[in-house]
Backbone as a printed PyTorch tensor [residue, N CA C, xyz], in Angstrom:
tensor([[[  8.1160,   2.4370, -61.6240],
         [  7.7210,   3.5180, -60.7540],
         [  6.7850,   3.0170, -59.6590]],

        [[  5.8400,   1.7910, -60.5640],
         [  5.0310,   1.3190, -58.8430],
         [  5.6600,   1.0840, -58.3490]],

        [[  6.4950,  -0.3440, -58.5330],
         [  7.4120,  -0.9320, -57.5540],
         [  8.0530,   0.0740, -56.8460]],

        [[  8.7310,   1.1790, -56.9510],
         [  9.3540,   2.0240, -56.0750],
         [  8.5950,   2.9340, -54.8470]],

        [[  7.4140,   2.8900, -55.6310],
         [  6.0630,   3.4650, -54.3960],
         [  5.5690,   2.3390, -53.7140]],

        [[  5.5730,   0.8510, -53.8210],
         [  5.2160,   0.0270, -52.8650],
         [  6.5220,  -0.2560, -52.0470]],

        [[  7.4320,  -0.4670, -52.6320],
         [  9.0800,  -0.5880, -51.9400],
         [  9.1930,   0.6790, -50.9950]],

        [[  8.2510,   1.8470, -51.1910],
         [  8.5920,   2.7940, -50.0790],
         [  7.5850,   2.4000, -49.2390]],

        [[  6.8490,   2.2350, -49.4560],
         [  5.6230,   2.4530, -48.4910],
         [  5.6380,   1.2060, -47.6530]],

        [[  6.0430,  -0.1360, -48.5490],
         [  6.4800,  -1.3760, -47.1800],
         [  7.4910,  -0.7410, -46.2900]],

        [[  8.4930,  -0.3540, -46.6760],
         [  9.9250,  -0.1150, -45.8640],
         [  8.9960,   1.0250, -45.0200]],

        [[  8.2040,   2.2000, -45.2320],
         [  7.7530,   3.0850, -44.3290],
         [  7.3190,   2.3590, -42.8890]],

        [[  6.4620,   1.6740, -44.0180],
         [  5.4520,   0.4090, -43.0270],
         [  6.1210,  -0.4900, -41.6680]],

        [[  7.1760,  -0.3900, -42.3280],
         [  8.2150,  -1.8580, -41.7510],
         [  8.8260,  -1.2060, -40.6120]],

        [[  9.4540,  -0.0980, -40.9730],
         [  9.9530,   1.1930, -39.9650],
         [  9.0510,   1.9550, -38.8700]],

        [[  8.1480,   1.6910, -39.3830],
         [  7.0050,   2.7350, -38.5330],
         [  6.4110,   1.5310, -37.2660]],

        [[  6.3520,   0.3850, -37.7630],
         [  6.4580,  -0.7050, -37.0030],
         [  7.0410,  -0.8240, -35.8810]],

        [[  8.3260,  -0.6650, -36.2410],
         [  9.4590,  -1.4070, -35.5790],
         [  9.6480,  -0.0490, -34.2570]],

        [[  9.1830,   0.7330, -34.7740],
         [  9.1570,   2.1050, -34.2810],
         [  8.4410,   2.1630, -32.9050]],

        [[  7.2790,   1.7080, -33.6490],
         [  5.9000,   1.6660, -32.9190],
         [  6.3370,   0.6390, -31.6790]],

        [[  6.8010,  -0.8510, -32.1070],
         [  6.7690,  -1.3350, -31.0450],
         [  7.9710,  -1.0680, -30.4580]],

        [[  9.2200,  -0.2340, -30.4500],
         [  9.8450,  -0.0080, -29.7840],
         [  9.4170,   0.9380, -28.4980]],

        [[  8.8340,   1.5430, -28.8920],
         [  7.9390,   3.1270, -28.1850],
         [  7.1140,   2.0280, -27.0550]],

        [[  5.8470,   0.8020, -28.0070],
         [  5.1980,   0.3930, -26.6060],
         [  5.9510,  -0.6380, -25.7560]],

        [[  7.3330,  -1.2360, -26.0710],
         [  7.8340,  -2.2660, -24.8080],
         [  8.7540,  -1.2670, -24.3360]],

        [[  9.3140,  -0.2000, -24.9370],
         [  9.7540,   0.8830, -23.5750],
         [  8.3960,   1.5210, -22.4660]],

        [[  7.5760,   1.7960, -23.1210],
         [  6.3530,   2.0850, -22.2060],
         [  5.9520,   0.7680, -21.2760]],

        [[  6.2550,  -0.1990, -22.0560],
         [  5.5820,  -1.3150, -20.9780],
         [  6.5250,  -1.4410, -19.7540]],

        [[  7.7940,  -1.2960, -20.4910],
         [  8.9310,  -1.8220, -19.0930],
         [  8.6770,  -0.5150, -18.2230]],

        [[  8.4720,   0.5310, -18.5040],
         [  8.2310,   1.1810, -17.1960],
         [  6.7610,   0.8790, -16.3370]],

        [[  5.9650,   0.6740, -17.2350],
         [  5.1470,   0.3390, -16.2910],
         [  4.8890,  -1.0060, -15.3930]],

        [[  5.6570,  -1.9640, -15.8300],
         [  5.9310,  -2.9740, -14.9570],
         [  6.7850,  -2.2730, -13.7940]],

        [[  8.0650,  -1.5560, -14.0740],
         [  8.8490,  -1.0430, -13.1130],
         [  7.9550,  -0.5020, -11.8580]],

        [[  7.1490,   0.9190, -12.6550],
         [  5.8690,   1.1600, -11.7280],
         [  5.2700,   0.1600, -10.7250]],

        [[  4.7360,  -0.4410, -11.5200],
         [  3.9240,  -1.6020, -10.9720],
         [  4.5810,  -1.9610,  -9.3660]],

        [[  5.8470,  -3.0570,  -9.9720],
         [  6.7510,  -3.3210,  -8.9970],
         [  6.7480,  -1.9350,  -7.8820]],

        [[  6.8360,  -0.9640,  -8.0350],
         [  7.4850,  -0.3170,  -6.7660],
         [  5.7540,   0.3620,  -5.9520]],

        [[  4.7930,  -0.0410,  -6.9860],
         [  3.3830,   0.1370,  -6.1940],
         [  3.6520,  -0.9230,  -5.3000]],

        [[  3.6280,  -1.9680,  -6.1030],
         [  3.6600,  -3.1430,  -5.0530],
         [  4.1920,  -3.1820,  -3.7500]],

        [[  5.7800,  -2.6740,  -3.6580],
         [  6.6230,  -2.7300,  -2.7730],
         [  5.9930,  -1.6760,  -1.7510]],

        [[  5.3380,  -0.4150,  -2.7810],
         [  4.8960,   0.6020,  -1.2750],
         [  3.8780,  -0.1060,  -0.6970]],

        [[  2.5580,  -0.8100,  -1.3870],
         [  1.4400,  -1.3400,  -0.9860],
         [  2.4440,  -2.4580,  -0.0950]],

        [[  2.9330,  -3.1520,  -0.3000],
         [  3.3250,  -4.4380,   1.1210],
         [  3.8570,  -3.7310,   2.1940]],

        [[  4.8520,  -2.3420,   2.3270],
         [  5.2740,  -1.5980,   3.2410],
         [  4.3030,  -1.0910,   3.6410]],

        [[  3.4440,  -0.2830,   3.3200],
         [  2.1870,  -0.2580,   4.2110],
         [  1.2790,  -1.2320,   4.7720]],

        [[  1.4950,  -2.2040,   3.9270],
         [  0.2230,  -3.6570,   5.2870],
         [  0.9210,  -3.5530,   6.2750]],

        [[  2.4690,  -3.7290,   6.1510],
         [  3.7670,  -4.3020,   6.8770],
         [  3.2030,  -3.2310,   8.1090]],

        [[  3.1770,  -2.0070,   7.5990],
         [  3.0070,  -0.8190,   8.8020],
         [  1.4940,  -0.6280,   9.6520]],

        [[  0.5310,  -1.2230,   8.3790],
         [ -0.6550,  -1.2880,   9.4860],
         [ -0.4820,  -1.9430,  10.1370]],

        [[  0.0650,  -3.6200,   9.3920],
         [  0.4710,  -4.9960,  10.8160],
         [  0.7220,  -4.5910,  12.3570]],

        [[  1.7350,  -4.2640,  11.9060],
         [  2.6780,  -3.1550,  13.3200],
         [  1.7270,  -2.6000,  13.9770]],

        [[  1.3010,  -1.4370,  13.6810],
         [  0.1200,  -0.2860,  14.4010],
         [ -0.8590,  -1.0250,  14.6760]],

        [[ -1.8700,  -2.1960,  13.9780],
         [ -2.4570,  -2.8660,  14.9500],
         [ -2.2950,  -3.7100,  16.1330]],

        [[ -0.8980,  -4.0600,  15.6850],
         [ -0.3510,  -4.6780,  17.2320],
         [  0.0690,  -3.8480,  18.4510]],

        [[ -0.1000,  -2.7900,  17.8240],
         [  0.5250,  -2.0430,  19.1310],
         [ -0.5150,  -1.1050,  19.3230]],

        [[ -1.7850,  -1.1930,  18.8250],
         [ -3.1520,  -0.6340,  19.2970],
         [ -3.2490,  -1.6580,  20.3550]],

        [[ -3.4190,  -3.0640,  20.1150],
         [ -3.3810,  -4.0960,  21.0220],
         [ -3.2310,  -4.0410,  22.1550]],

        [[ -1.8680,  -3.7440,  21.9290],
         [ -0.8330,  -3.7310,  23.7090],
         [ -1.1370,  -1.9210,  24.1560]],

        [[ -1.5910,  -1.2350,  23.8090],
         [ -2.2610,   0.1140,  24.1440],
         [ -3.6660,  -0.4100,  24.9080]],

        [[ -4.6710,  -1.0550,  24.0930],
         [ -5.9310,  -1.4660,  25.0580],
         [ -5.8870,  -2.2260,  25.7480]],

        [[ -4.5430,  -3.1120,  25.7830],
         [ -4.6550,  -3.6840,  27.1630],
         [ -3.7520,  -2.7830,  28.3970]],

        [[ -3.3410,  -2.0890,  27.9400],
         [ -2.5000,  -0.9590,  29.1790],
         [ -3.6820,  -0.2410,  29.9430]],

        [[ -4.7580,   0.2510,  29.3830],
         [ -5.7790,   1.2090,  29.4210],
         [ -6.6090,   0.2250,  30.1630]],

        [[ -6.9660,  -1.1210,  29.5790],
         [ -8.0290,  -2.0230,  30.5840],
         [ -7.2880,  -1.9840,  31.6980]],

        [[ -6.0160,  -2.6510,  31.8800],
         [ -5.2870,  -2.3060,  33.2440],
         [ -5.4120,  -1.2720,  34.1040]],

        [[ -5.0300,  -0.3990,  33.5170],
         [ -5.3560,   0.8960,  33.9760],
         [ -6.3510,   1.4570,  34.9540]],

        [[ -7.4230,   1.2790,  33.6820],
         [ -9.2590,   1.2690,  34.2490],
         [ -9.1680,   0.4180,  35.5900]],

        [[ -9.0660,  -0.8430,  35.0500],
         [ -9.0320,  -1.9580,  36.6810],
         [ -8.4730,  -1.1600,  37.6480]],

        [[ -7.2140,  -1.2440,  36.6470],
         [ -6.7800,  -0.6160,  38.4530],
         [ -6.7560,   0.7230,  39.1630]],

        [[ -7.8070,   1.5860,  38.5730],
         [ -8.0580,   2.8000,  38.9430],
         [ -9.1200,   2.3010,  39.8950]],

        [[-10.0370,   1.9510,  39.0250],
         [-11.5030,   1.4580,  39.7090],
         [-11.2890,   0.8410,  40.6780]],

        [[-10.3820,  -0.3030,  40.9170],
         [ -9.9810,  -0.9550,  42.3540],
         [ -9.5270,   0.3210,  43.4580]],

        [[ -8.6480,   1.0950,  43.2820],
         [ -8.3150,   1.8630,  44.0190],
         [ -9.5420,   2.6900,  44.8640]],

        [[-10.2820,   3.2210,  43.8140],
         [-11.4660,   4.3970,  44.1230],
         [-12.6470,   3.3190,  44.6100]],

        [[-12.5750,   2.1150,  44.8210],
         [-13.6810,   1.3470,  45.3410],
         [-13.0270,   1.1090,  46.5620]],

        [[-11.2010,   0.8330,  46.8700],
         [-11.0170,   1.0480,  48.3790],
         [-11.0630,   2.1300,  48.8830]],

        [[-11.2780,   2.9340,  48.1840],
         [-11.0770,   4.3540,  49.0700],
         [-12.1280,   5.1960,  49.3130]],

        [[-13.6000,   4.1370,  49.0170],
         [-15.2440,   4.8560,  49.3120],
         [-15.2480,   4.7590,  51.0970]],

        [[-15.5170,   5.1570,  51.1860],
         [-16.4870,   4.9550,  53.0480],
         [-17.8520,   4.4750,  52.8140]],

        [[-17.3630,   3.4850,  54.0560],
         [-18.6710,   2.7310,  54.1710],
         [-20.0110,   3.7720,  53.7520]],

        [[-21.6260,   3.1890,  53.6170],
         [-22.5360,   3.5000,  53.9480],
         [-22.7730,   3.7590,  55.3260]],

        [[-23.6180,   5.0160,  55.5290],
         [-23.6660,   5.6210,  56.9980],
         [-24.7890,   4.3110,  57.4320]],

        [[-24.8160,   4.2960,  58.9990],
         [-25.5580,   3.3850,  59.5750],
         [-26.7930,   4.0470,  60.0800]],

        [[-27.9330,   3.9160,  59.7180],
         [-28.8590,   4.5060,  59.9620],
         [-29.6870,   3.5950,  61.4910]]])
């Protein structure tokens, strides 16, 4: 009668195991999966700041242009100082 209560309780044991780690490497493979597709959004977004800072770039230099060449204009187009 022991033997049949330790013969259950290993085999419970053995099962509940096998159980157990089936449950955490399905949990793990998704969270690697996760992982992976954080990853992929996190590099698509550097990828997209990359971009948007380069083209902040070529925006402040349109605008310095700009400025220049506003300011050139409105400095030819003062009248002299009156002649006293």
């Amino acid at each position: 009668m022991l033997n049949l209560v330790l013969w259950g309780l290993l085999t419970g044991g053995i099962v509940g195991g096998a159980w157990v780690g089936i449950v955490l490497l399905g949990r793990q493979r998704r969270l690697a999966r996760e992982h992976a597709e954080l990853l992929e959004d996190r590099q698509h977004t550097l990828d997209e700041l990359e971009r948007l800072q380069g083209r902040l770039g070529e925006l402040e230099d349109r605008v310095d242009f700009a400025e220049r060449h506003v300011a050139s204009q409105h400095a030819a187009e003062r009248l002299p100082p009156p002649e006293s």
